[in-house]
N, C-alpha and C positions, 0 to 999 in steps of 0.2 A: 783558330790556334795555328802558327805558323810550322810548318812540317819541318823546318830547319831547328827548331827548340828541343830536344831527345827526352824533354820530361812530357811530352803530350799526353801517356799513358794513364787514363781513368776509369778505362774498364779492365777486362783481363787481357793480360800478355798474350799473346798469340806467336809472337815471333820468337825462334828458338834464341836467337841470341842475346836480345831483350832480357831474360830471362836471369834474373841474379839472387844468387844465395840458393839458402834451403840445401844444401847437400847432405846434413845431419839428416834432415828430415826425408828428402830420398831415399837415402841407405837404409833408414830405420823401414819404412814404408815399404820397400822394395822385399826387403829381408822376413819381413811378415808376412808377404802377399806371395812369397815363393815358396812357404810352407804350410798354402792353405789358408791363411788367417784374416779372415775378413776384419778391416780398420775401418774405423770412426774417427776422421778428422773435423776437432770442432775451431773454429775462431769465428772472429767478430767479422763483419760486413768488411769488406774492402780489404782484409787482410794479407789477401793473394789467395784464398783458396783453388776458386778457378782455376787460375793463369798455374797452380801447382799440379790439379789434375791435367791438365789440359798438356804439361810437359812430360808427365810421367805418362801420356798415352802415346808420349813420341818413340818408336824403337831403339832410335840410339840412345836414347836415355836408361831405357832400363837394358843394353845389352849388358852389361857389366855383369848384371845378376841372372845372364840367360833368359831372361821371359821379354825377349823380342821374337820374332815371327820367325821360324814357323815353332817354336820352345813354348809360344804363349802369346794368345789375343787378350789385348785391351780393348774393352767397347765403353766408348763414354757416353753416357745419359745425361741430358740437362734436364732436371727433372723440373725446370718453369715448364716445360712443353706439356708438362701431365699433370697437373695440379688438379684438375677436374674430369680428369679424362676416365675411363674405364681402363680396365684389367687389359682387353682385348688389345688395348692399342697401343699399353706398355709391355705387352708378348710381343707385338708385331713390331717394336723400336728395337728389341733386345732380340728378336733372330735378323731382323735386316743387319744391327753392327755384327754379328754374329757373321754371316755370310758375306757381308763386304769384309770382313777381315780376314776369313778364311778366302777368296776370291785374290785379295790383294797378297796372300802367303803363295797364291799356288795350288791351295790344299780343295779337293773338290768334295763338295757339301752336297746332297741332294734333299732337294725339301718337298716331299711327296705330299704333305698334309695343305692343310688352307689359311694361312697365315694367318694372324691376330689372336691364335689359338695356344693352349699352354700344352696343346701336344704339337704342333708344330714345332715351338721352342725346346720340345724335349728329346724329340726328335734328332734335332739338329744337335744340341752337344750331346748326345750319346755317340752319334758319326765321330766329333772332332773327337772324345775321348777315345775311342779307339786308335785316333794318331798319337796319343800321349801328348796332345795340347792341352796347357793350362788357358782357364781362362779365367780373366779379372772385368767384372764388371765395374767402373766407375759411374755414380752417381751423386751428380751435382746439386748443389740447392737442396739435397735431399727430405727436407722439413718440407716443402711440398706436397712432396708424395708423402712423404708420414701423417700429411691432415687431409689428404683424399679420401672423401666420404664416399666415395664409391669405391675403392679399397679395400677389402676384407680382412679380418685376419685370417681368413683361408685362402687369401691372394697373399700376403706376406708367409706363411706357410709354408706355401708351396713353393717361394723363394729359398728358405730356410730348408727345404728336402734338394734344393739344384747343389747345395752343399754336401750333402752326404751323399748324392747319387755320382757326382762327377766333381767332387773336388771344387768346384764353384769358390771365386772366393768374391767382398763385395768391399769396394772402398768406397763409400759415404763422405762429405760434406755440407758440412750446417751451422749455424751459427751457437747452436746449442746443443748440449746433450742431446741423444737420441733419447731415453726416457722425459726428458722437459720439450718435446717438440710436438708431442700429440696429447691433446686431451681427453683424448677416448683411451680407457685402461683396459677396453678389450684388446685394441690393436696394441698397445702395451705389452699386455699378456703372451703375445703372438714367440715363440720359439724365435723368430728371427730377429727380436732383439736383444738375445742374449748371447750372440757369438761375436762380437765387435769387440776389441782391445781398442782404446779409445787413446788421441793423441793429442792434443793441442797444437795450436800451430799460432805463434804468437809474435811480438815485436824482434824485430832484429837487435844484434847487441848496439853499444851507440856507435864503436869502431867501424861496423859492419855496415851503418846507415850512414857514415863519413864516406867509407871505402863506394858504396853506392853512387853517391852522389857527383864523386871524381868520375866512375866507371863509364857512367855517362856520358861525361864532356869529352872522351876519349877522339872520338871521331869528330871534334869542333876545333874552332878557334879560341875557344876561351877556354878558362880552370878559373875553381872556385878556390880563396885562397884558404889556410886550413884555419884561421878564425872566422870565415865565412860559414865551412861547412862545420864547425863547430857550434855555430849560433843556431843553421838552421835545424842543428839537430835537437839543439836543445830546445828551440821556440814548438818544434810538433813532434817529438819523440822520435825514438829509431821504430818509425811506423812508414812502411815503404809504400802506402798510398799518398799519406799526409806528407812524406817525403819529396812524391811526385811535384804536388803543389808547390811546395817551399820552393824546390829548385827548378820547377817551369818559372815564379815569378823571379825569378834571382836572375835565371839565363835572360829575362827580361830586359831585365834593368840592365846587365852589364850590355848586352847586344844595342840597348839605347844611348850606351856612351855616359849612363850613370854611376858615378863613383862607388865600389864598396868596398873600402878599406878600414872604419872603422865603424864602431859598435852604436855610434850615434847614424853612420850609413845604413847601417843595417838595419836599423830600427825603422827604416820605411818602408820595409818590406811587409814590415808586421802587417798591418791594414789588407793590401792587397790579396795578401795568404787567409787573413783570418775570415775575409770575408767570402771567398771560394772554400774555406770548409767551413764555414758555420751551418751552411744545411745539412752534410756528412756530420756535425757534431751532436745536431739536435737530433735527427735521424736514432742516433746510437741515445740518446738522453730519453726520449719518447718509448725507446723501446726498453724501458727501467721502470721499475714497479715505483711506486713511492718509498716504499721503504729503500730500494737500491739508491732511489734519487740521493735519499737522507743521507746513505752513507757515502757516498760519493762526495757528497756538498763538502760533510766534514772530513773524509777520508779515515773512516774509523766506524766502527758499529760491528753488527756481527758478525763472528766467523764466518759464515757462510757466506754472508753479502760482499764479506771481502773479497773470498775467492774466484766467486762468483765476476766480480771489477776485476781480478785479474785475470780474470780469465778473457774478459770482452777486451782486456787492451786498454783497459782506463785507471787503474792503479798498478803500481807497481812496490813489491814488499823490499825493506830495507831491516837492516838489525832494527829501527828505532820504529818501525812500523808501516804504513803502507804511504807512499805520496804517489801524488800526479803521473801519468806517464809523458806528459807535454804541458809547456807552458800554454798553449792553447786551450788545452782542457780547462787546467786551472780556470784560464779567465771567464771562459764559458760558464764554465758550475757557478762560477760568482756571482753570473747575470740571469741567475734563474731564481723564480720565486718557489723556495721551497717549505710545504707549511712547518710551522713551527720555528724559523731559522732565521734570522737576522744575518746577511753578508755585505761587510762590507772592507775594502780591501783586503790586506792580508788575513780579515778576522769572519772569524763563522761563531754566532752565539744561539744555542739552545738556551731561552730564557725560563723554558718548564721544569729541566733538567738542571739550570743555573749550571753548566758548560761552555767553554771559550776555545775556540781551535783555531792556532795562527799559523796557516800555511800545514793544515794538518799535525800540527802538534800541538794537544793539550796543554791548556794554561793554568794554572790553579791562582784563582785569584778570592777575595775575602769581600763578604757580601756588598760592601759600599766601592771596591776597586771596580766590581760587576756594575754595579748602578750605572757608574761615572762613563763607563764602557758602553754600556746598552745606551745611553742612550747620546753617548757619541757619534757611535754606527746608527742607531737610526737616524740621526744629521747630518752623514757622510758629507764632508765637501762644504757645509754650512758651520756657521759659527753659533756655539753654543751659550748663552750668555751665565756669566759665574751663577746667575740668581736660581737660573733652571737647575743647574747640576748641583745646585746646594738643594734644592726640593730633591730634587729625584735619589739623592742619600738619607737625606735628612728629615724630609717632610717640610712640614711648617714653623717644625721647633727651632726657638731663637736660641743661638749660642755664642757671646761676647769673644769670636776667638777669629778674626780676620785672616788667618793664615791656615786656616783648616782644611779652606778646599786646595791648597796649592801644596797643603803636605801631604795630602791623597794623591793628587796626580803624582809628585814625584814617586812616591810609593807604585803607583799605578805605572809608570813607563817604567822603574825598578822591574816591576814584575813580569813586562812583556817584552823585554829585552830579549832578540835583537831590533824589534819593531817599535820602540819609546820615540823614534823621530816621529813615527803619525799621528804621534800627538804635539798640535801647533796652539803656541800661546798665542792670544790677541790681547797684547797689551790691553789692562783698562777692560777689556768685553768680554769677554770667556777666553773658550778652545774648540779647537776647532778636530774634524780626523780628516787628514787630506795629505799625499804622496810626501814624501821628503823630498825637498829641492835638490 
């Protein structure tokens, strides 16, 4: 990947300037963590959580609200390092930030005990509290540590007492609620996870993933024109990982001397983007129960599995109900076998439930306009012959009336209007469901 391209970014940000958006979400974050309140940031993989900790442990970030050094240490934990690890040697991570960041203030710590020890850690911020320094623990990945079997809930506990002894506050990152991250309902149980105000951290607006994508080429020779970064925001959402992608291949293309001025240009972008995140898509698809899968496919189902999608950054709510958060998703959900479900183009059919959802909006159609449907889409792209789609409404029953299946189908693209082009007449042979020309 060439170092000259400004979209290279696929893990977290690490460089302060790199760093864009999220300002709501600092203030908010900052504002809580200054009056004690341990936060619960959850979103989806790749959504920037990291690259969000990892800026808020920067001092000039948080000077604005005073808890830079020496007002208050940030210590960040990446809690991949302890996933299995014992007690002892997440004491021994959390007084070494502890002391490297009293060291880097100035402020002098003495640490008489034998470190890996939950009285050497208590040791040590009883000293800092006596300087009236806050301290904020950051913990990344956190669902890690939440499913360490060697973890107690009297290791979390005692977590949960560094709160009341010294003010302690704990900012968290996961992909999921902190009660959905452990399947043990002891560690559940545990007092430490009931002090967390919980925040979401989610898509940018689509402005904000336009404004991104210019922010970028700032320091280049090129700019994306605004129907460019229009398209590409639309093609993967205002999702500033899948963001990255679009506009690493975009900088591609134009640095190779190929045209992107219109919408038929742009459209070659699609392949190369879709196929550097189709593992990132499947990834987030795998890590869905069935039931999520189901309503995702259709974009629709229960309340909770709604919220649920929007919460991971795969539906997004509308007056008229939940769609897509990227047209890449869409296509994705299309290409998945999901049981029960028939998809094909813009259509999703539950055949159990006798259900039609075209592009996530319910169709209501009448038992033989369903027939003529199902088994269209189960032909997707093939030609149906008049004979077959007269059985599949009709049965075997002869009826002297030659125009019958042809005043269904009108009725039938009548009824799924805006989508009546996908259905293709072949002169003489049937019909066919295949893209509009």
């Amino acid at each position: 990947m060439s170092v000259d391209n400004p979209f290279y970014h696929r893990g977290a940000i690490r460089n302060a300037a790199d760093f864009y958006n999220r300002e709501a979400e600092i203030s908010q974050i900052l504002g809580l963590l200054r009056n004690g309140q341990s936060v619960s940031l959850i979103g989806p993989r790749r959504i920037g959580k990291s690259s969000l900790l990892i800026h808020l442990a920067r001092p000039q970030v948080r000077a604005q609200m005073q808890l830079d050094p020496p007002n208050a240490f940030f210590i960040l934990i990446d809690c991949q390092e302890f996933g299995g690890s014992p007690p002892e040697e997440v004491y021994e991570a959390l007084l070494d930030g502890l002391l490297d960041a009293a060291e880097a203030a100035g402020v002098d710590i003495q640490s008489a005990h034998a470190p890996g020890t939950y009285r050497a850690l208590d040791r040590a911020l009883h000293q800092v509290s006596k300087h009236g320094i806050s301290v904020v623990v950051l913990l990344d990945e956190f669902e890690l540590l939440a499913a360490n079997e060697q973890l107690t809930p009297y290791f979390f506990a005692r977590l949960r007492g560094l709160t009341t002894k010294y003010g302690l506050a704990y900012l968290t990152a996961s992909q999921r609620p902190l009660y959905d991250i452990t399947a043990e309902e002891e560690i559940l149980s545990s007092p430490f996870f009931n002090i967390f105000v919980t925040l979401p951290i989610g898509l940018f607006s689509e402005e904000t993933g336009k404004k991104m994508l210019c922010a970028r080429l700032q320091d280049t020779e090129y700019t994306f024109p605004d129907a460019l970064a229009e398209y590409l925001v639309w093609l993967v959402g205002p999702h500033p990982f899948f963001l990255h992608i679009a506009g690493y291949h975009a900088y591609q293309a134009i640095a190779q001397g190929k045209t992107l001025e219109t919408k038929a240009d742009f459209t070659r972008l699609d392949e190369p983007i879709e196929v550097e995140a189709d593992s990132h898509l499947s990834y987030l698809w795998n890590n869905l129960t069935p039931e999520e899968q189901y309503a995702l496919a259709i974009a629709d189902g229960p309340i909770d599995n709604l919220r649920l999608l929007e919460q991971q950054c795969l539906l997004c709510p509308t007056e008229d109900g939940y769609v897509y958060s990227s047209e890449i998703l869409r296509r994705y959900a299309r290409r998945q076998q999901v049981a029960g479900l028939i998809q094909a183009g813009p259509f999703v059919i539950d055949q159990q439930r006798h259900q039609v959802w075209a592009n996530g909006q319910e169709i209501s159609l009448t038992t033989s306009q369903f027939a003529i449907l199902v088994s269209l889409c189960q032909n997707a792209g093939q030609v149906v012959h008049g004979d077959d789609l007269e059985t599949a409404v009709w049965g075997d029953v002869l009826v002297d009336d030659p125009d019958r299946l042809k005043t269904l189908i009108k009725r039938l693209r009548r009824a799924i209007i805006p989508y009546d082009t996908w259905i293709v007449s072949e002169r003489g042979v049937g019909y066919a469901l295949r893209p509009p020309d």
